[in-house]
mmCIF entry with sequence, helices, sheets and N, C-alpha, C, O atoms, coordinates in Angstrom:
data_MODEL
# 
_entry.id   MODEL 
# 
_entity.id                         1 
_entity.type                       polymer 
_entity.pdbx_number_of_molecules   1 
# 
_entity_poly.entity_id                      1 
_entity_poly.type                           'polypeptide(L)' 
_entity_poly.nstd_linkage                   no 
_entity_poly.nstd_monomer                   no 
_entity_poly.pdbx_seq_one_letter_code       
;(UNK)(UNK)(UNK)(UNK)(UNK)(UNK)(UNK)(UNK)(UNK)(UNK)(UNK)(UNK)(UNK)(UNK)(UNK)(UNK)
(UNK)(UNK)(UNK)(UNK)(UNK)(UNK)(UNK)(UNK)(UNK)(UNK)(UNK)(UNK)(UNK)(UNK)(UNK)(UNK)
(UNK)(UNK)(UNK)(UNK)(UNK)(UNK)(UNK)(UNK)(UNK)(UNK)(UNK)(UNK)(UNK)(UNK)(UNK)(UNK)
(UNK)(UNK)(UNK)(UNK)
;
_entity_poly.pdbx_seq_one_letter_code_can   XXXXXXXXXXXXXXXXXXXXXXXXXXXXXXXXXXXXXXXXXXXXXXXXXXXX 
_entity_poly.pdbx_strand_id                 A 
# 
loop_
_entity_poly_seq.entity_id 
_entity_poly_seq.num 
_entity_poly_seq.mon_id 
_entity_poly_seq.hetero 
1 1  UNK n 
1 2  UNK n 
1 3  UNK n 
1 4  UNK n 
1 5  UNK n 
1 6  UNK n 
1 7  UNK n 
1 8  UNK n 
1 9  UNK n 
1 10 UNK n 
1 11 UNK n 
1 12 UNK n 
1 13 UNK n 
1 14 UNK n 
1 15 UNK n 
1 16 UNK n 
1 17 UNK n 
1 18 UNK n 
1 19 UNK n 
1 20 UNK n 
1 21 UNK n 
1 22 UNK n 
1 23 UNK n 
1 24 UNK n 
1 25 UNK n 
1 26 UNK n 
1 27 UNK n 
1 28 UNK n 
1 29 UNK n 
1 30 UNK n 
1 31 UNK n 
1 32 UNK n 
1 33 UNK n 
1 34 UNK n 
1 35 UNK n 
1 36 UNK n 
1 37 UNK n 
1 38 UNK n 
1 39 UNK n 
1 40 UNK n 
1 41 UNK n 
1 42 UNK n 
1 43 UNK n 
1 44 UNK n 
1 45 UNK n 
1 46 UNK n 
1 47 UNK n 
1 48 UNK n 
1 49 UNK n 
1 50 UNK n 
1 51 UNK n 
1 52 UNK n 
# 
_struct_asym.id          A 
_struct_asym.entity_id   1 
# 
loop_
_struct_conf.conf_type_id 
_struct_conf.id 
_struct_conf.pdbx_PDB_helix_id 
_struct_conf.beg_label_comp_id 
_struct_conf.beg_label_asym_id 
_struct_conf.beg_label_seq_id 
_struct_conf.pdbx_beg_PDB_ins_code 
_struct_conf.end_label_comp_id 
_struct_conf.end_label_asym_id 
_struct_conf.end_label_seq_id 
_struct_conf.pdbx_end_PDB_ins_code 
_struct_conf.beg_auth_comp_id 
_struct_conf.beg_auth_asym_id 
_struct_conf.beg_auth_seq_id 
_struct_conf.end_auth_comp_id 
_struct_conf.end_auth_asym_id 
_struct_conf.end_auth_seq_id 
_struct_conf.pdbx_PDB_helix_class 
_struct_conf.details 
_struct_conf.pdbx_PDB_helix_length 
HELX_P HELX_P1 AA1 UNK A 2  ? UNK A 9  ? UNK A 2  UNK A 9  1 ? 8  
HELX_P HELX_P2 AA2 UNK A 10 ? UNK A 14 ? UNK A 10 UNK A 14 3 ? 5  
HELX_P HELX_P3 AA3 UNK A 22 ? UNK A 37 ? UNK A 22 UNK A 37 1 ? 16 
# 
_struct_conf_type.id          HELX_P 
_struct_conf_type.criteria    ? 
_struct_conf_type.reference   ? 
# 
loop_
_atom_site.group_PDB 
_atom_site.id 
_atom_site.type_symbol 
_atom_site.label_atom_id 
_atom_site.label_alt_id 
_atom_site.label_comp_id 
_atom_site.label_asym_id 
_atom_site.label_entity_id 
_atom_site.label_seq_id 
_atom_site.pdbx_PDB_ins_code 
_atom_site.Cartn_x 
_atom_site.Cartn_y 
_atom_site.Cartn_z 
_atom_site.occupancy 
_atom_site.B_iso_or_equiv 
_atom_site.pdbx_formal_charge 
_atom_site.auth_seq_id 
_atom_site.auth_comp_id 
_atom_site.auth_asym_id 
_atom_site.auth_atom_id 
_atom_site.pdbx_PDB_model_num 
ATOM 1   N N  . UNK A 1 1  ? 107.475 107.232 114.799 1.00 0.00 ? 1  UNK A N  1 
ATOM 2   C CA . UNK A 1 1  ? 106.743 106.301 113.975 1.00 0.00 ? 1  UNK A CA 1 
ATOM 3   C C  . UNK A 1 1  ? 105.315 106.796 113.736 1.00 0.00 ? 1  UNK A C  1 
ATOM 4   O O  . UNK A 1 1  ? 104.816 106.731 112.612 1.00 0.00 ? 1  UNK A O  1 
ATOM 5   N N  . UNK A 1 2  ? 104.578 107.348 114.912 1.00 0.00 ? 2  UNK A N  1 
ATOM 6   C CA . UNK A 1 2  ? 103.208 107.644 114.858 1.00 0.00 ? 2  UNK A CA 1 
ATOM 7   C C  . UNK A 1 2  ? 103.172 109.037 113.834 1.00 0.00 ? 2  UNK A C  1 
ATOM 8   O O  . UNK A 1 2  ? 102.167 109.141 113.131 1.00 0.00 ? 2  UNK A O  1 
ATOM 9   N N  . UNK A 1 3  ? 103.992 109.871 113.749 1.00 0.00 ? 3  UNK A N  1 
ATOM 10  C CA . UNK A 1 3  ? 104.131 111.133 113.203 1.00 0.00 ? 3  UNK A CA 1 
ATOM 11  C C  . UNK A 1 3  ? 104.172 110.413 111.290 1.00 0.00 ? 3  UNK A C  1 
ATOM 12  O O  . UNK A 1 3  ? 103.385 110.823 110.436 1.00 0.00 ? 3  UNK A O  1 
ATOM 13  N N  . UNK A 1 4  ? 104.954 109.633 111.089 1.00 0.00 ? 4  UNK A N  1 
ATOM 14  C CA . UNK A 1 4  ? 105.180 109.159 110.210 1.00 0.00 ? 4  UNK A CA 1 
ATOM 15  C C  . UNK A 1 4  ? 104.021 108.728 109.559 1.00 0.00 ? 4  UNK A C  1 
ATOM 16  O O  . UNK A 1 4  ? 103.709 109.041 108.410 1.00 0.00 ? 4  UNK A O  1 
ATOM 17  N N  . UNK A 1 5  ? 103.354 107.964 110.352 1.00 0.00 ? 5  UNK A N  1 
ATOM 18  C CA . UNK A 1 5  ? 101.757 107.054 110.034 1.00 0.00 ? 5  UNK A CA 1 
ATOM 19  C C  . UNK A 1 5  ? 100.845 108.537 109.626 1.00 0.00 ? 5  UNK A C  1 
ATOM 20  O O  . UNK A 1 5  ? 100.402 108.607 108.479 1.00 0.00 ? 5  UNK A O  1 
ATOM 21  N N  . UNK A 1 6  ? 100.574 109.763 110.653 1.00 0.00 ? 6  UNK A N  1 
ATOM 22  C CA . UNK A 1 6  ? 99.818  110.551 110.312 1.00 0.00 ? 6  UNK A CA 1 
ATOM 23  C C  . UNK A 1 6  ? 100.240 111.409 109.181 1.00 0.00 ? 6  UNK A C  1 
ATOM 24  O O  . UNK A 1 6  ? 99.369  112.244 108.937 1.00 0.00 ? 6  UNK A O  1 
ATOM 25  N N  . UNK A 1 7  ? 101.253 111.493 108.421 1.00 0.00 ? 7  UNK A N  1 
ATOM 26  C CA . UNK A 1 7  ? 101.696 112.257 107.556 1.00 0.00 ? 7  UNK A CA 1 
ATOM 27  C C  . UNK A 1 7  ? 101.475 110.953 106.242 1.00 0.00 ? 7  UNK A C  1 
ATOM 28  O O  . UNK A 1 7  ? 101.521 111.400 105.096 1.00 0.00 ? 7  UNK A O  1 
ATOM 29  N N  . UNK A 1 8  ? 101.367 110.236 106.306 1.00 0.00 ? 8  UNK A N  1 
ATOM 30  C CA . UNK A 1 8  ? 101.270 109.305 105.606 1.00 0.00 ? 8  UNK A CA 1 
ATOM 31  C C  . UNK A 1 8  ? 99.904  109.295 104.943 1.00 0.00 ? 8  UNK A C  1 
ATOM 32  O O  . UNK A 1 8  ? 99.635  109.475 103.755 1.00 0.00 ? 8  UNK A O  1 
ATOM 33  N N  . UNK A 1 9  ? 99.130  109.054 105.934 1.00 0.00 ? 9  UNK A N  1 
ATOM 34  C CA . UNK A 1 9  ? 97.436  109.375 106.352 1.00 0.00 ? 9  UNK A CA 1 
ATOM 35  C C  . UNK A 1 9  ? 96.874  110.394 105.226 1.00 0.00 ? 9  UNK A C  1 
ATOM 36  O O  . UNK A 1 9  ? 96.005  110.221 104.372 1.00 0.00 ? 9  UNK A O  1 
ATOM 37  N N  . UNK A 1 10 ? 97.740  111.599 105.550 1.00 0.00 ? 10 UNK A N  1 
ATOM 38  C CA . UNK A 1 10 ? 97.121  113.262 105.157 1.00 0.00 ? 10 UNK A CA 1 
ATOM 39  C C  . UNK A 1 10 ? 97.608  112.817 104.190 1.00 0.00 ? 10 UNK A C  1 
ATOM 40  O O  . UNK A 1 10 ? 96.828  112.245 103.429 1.00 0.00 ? 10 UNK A O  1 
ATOM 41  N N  . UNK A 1 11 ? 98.737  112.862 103.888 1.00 0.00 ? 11 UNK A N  1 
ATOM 42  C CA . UNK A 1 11 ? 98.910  112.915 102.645 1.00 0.00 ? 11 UNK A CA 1 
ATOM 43  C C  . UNK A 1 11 ? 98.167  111.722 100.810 1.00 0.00 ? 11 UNK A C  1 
ATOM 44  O O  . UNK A 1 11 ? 97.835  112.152 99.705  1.00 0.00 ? 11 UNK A O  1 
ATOM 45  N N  . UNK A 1 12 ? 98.198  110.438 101.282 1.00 0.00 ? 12 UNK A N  1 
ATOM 46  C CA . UNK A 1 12 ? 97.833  109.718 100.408 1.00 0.00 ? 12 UNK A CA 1 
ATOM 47  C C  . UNK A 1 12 ? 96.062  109.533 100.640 1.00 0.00 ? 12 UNK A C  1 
ATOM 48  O O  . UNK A 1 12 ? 95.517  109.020 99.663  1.00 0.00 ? 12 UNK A O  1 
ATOM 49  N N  . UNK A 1 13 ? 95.192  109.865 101.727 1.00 0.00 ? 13 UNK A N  1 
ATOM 50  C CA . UNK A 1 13 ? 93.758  110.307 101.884 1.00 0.00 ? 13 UNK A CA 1 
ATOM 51  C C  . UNK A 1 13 ? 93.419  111.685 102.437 1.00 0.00 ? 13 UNK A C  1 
ATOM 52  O O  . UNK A 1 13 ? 92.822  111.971 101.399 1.00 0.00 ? 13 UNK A O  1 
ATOM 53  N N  . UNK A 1 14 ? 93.335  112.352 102.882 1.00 0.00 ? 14 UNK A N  1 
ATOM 54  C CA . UNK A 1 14 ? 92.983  113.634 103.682 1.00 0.00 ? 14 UNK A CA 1 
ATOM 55  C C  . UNK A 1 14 ? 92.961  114.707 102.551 1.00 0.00 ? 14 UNK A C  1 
ATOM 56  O O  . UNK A 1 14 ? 91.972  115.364 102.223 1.00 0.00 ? 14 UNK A O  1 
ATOM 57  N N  . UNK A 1 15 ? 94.010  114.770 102.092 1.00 0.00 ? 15 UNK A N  1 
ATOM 58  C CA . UNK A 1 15 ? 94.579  116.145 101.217 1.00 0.00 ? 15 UNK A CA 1 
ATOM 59  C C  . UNK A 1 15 ? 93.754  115.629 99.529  1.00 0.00 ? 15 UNK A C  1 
ATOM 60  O O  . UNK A 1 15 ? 93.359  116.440 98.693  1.00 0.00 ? 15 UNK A O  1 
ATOM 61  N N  . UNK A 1 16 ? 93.662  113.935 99.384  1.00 0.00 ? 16 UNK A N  1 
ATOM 62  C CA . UNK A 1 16 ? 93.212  113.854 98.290  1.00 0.00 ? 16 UNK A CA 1 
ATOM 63  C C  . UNK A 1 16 ? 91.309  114.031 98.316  1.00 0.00 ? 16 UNK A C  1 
ATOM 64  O O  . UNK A 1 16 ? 90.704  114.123 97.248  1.00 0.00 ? 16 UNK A O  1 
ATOM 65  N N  . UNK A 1 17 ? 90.788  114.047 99.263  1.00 0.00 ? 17 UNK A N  1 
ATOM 66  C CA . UNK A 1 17 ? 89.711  114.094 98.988  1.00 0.00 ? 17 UNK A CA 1 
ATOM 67  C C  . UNK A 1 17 ? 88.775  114.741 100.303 1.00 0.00 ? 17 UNK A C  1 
ATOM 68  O O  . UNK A 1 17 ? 88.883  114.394 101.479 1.00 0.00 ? 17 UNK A O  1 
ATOM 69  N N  . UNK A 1 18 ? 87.771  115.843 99.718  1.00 0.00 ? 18 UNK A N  1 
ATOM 70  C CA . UNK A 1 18 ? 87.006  116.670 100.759 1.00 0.00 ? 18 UNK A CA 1 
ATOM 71  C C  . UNK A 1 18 ? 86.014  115.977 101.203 1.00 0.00 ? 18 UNK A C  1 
ATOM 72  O O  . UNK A 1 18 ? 85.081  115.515 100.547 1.00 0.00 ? 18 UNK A O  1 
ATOM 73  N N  . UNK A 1 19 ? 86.204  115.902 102.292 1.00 0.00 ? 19 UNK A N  1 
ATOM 74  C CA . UNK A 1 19 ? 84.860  115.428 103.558 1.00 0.00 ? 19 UNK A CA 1 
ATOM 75  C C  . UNK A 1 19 ? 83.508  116.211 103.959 1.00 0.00 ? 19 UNK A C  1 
ATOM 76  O O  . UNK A 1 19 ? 83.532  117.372 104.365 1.00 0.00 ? 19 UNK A O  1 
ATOM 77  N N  . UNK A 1 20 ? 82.578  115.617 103.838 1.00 0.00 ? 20 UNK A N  1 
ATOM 78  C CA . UNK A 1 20 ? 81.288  116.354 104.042 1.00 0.00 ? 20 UNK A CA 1 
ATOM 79  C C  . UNK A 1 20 ? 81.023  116.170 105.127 1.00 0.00 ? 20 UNK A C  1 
ATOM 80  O O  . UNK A 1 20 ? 80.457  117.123 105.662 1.00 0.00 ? 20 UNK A O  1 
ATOM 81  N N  . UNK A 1 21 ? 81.295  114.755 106.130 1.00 0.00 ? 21 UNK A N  1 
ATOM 82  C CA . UNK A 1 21 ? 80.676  114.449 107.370 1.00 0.00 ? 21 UNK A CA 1 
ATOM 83  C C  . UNK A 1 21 ? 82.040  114.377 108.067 1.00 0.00 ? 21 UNK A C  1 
ATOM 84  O O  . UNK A 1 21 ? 83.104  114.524 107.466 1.00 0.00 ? 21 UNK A O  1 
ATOM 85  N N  . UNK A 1 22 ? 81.908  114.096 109.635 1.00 0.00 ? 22 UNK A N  1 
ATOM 86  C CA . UNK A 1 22 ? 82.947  113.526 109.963 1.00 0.00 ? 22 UNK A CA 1 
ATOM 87  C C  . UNK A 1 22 ? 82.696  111.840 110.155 1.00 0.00 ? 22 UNK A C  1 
ATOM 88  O O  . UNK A 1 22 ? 83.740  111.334 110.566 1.00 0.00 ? 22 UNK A O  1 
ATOM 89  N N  . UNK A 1 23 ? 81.842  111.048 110.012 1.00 0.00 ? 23 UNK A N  1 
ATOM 90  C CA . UNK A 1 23 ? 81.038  110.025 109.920 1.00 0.00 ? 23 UNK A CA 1 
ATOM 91  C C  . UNK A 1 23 ? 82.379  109.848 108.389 1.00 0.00 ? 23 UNK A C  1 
ATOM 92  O O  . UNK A 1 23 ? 83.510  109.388 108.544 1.00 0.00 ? 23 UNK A O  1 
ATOM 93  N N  . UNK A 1 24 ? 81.838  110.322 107.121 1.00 0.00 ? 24 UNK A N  1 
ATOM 94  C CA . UNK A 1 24 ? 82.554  109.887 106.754 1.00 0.00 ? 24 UNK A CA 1 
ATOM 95  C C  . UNK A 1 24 ? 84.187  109.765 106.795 1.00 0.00 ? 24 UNK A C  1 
ATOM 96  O O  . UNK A 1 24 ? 84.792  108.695 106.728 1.00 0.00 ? 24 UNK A O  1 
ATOM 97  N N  . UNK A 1 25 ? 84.729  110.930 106.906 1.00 0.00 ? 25 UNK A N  1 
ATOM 98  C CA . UNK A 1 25 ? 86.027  110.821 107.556 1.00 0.00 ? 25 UNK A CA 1 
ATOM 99  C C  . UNK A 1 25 ? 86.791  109.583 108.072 1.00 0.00 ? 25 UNK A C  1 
ATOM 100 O O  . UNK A 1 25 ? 87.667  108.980 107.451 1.00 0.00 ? 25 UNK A O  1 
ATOM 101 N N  . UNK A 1 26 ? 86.215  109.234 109.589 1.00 0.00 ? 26 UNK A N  1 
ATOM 102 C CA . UNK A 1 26 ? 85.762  107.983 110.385 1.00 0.00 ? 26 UNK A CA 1 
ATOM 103 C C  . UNK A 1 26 ? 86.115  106.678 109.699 1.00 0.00 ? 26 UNK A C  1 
ATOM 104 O O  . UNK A 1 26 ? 87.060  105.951 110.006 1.00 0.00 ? 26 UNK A O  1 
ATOM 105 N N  . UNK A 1 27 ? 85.207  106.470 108.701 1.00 0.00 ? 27 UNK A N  1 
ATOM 106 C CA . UNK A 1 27 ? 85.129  105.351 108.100 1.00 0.00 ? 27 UNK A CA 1 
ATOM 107 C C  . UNK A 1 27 ? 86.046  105.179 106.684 1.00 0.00 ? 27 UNK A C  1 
ATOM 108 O O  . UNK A 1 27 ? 85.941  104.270 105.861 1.00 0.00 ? 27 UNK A O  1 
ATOM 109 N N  . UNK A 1 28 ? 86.935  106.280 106.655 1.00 0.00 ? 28 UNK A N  1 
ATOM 110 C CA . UNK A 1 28 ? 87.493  106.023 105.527 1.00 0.00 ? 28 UNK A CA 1 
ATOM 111 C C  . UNK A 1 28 ? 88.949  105.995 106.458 1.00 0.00 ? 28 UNK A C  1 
ATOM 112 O O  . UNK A 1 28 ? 89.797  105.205 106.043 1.00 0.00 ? 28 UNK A O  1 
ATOM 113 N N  . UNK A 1 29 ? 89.278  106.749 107.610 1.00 0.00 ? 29 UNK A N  1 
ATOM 114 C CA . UNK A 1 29 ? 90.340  106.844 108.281 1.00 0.00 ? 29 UNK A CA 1 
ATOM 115 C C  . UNK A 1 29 ? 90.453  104.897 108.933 1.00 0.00 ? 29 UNK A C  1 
ATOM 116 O O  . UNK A 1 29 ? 91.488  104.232 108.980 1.00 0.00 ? 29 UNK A O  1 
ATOM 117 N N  . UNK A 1 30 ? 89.284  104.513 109.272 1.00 0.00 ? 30 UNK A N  1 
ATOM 118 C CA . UNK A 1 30 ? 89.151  103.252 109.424 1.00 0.00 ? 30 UNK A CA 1 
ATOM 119 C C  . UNK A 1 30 ? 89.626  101.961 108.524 1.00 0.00 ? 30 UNK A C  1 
ATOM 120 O O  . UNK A 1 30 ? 90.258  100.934 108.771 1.00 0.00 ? 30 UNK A O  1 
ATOM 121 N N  . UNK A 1 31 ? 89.113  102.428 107.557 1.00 0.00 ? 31 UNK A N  1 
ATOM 122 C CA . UNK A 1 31 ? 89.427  101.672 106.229 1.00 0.00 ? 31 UNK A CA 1 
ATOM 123 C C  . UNK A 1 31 ? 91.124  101.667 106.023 1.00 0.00 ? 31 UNK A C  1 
ATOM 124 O O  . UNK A 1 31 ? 91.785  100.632 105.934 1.00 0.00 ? 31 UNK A O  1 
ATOM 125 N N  . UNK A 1 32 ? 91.711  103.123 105.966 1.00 0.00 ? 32 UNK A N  1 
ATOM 126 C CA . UNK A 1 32 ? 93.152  103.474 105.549 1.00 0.00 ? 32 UNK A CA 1 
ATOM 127 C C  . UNK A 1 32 ? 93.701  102.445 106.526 1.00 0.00 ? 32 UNK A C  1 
ATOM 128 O O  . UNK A 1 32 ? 94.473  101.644 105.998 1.00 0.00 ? 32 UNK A O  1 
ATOM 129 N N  . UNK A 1 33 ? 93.452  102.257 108.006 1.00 0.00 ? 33 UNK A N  1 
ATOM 130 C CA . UNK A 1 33 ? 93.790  101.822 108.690 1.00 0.00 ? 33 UNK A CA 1 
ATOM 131 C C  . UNK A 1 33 ? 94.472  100.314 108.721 1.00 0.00 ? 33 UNK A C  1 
ATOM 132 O O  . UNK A 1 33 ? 95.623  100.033 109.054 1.00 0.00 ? 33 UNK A O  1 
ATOM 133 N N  . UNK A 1 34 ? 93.517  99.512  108.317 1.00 0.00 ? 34 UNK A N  1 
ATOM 134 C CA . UNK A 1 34 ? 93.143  98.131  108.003 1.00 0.00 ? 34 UNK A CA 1 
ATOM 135 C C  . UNK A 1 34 ? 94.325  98.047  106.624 1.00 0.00 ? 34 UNK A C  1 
ATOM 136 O O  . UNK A 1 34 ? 95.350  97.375  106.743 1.00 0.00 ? 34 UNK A O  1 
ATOM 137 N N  . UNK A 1 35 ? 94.124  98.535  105.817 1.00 0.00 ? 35 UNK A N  1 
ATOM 138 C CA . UNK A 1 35 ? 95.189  98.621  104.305 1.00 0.00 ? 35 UNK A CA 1 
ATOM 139 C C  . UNK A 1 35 ? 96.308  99.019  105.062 1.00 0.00 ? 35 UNK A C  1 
ATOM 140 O O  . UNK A 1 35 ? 97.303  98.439  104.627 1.00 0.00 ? 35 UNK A O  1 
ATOM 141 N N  . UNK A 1 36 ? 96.618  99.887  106.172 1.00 0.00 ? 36 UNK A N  1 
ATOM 142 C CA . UNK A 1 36 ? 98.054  100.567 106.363 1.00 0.00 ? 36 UNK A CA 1 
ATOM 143 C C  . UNK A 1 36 ? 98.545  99.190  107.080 1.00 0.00 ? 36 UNK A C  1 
ATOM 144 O O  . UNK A 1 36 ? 99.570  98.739  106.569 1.00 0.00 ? 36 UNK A O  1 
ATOM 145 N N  . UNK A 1 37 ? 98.087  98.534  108.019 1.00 0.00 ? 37 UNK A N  1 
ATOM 146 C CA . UNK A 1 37 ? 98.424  97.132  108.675 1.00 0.00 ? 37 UNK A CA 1 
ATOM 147 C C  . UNK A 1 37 ? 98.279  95.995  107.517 1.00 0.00 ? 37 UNK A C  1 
ATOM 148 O O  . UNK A 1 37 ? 98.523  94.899  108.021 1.00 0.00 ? 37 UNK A O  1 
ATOM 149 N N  . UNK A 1 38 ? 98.128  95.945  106.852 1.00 0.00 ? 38 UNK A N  1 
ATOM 150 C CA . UNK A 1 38 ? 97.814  95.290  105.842 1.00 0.00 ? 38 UNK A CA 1 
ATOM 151 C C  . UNK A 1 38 ? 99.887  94.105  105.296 1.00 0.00 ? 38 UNK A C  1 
ATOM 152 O O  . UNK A 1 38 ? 101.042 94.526  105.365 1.00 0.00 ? 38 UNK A O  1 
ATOM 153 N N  . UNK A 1 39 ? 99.625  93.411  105.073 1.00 0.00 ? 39 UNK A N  1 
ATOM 154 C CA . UNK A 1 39 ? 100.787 92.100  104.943 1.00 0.00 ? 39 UNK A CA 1 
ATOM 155 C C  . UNK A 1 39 ? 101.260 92.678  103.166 1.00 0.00 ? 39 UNK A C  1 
ATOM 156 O O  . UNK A 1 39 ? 102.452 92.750  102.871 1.00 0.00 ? 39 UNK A O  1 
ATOM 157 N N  . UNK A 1 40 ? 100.137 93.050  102.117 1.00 0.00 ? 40 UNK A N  1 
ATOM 158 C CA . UNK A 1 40 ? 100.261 92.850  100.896 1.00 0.00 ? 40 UNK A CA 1 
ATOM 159 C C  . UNK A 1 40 ? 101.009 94.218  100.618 1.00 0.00 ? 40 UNK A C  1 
ATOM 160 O O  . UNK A 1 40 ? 101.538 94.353  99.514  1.00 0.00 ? 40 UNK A O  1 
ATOM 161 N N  . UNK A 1 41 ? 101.109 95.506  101.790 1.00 0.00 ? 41 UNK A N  1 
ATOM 162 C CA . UNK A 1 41 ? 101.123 96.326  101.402 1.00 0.00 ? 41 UNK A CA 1 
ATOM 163 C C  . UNK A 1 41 ? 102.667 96.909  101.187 1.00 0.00 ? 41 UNK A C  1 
ATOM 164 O O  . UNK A 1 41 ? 103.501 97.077  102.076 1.00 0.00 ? 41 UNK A O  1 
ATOM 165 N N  . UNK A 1 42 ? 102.815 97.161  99.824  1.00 0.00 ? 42 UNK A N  1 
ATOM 166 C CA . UNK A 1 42 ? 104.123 97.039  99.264  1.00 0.00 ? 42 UNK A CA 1 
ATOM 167 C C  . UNK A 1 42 ? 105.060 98.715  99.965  1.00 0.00 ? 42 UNK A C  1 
ATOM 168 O O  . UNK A 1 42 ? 104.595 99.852  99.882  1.00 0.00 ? 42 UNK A O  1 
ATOM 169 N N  . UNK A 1 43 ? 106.350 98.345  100.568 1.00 0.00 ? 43 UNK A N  1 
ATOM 170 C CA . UNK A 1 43 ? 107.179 99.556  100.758 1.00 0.00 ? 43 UNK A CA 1 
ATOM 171 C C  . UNK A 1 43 ? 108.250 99.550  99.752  1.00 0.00 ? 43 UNK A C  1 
ATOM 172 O O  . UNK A 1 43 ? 108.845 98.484  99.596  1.00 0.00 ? 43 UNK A O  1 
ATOM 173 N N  . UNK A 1 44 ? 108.628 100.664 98.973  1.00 0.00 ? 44 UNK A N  1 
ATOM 174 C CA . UNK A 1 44 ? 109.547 100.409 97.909  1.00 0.00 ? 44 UNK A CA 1 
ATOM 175 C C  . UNK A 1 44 ? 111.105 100.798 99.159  1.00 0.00 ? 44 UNK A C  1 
ATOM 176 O O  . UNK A 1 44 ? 112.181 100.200 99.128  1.00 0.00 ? 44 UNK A O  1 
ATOM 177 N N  . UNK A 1 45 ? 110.838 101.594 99.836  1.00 0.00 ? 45 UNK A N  1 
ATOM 178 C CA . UNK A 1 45 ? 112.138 101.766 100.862 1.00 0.00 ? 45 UNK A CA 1 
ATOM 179 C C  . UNK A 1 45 ? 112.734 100.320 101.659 1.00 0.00 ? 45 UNK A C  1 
ATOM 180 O O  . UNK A 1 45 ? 113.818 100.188 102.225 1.00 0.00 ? 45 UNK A O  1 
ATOM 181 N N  . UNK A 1 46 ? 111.620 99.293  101.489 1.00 0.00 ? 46 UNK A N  1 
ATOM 182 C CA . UNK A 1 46 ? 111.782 97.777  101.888 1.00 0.00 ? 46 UNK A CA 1 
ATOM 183 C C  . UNK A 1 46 ? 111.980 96.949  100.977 1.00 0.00 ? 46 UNK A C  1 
ATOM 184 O O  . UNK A 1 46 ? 111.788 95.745  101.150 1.00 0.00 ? 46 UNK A O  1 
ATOM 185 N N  . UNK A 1 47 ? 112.416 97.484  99.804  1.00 0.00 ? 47 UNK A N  1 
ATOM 186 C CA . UNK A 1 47 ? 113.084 96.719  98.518  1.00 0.00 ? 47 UNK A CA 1 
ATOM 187 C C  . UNK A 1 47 ? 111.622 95.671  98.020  1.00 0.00 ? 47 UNK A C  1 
ATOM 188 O O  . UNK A 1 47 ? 111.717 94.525  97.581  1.00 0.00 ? 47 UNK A O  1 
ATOM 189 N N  . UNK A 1 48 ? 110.746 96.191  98.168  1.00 0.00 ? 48 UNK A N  1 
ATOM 190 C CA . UNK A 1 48 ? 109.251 95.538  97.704  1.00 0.00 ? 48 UNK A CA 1 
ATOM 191 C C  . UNK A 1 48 ? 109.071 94.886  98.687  1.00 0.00 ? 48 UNK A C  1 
ATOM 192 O O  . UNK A 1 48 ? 108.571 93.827  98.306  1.00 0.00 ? 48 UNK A O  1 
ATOM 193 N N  . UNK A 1 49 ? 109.212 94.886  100.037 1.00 0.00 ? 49 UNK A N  1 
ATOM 194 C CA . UNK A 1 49 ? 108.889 93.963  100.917 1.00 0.00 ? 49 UNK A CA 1 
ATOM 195 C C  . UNK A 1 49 ? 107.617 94.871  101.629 1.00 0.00 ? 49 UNK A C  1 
ATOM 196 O O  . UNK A 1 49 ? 107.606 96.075  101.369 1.00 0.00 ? 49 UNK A O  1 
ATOM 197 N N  . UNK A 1 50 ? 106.544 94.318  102.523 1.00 0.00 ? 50 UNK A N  1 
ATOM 198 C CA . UNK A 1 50 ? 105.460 94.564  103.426 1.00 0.00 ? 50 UNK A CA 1 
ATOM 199 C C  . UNK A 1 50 ? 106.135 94.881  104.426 1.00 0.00 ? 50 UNK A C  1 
ATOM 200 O O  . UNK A 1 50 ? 107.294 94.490  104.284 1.00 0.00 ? 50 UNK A O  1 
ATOM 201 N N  . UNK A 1 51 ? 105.919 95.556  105.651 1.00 0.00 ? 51 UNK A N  1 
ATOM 202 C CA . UNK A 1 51 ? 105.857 96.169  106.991 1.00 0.00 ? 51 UNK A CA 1 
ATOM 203 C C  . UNK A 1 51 ? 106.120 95.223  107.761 1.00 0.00 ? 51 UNK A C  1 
ATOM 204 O O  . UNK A 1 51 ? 106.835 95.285  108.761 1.00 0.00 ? 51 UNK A O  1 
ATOM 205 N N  . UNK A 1 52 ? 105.510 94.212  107.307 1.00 0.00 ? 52 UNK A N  1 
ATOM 206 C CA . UNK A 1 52 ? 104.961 92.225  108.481 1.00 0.00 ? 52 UNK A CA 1 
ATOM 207 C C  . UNK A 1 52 ? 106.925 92.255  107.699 1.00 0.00 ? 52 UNK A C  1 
ATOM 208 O O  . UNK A 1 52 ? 107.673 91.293  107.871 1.00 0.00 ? 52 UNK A O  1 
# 
């Protein structure tokens, strides 16, 4: 599951955009975080259903 989450991670933030700090990094890996737990957040493999 955790392998899943970090490939998830890289792929839809990491790979899309270059980091100057690790400060920022941090706070955007933070952010992804909060949206990845997130109720609204649509899985099409869950027939449009959320994670919850």
């Amino acid at each position: 599951m955790i392998e899943n989450f970090f490939a998830t991670i890289k792929s839809e933030m990491f790979y899309v955009k270059k980091y100057i700090s690790i400060k920022e990094l941090k706070k955007d890996i933070m952010e992804y975080v909060k949206y990845y737990n997130n109720n609204n957040r649509i899985r099409l493999n869950l027939k449009g259903m959320s994670p919850m």
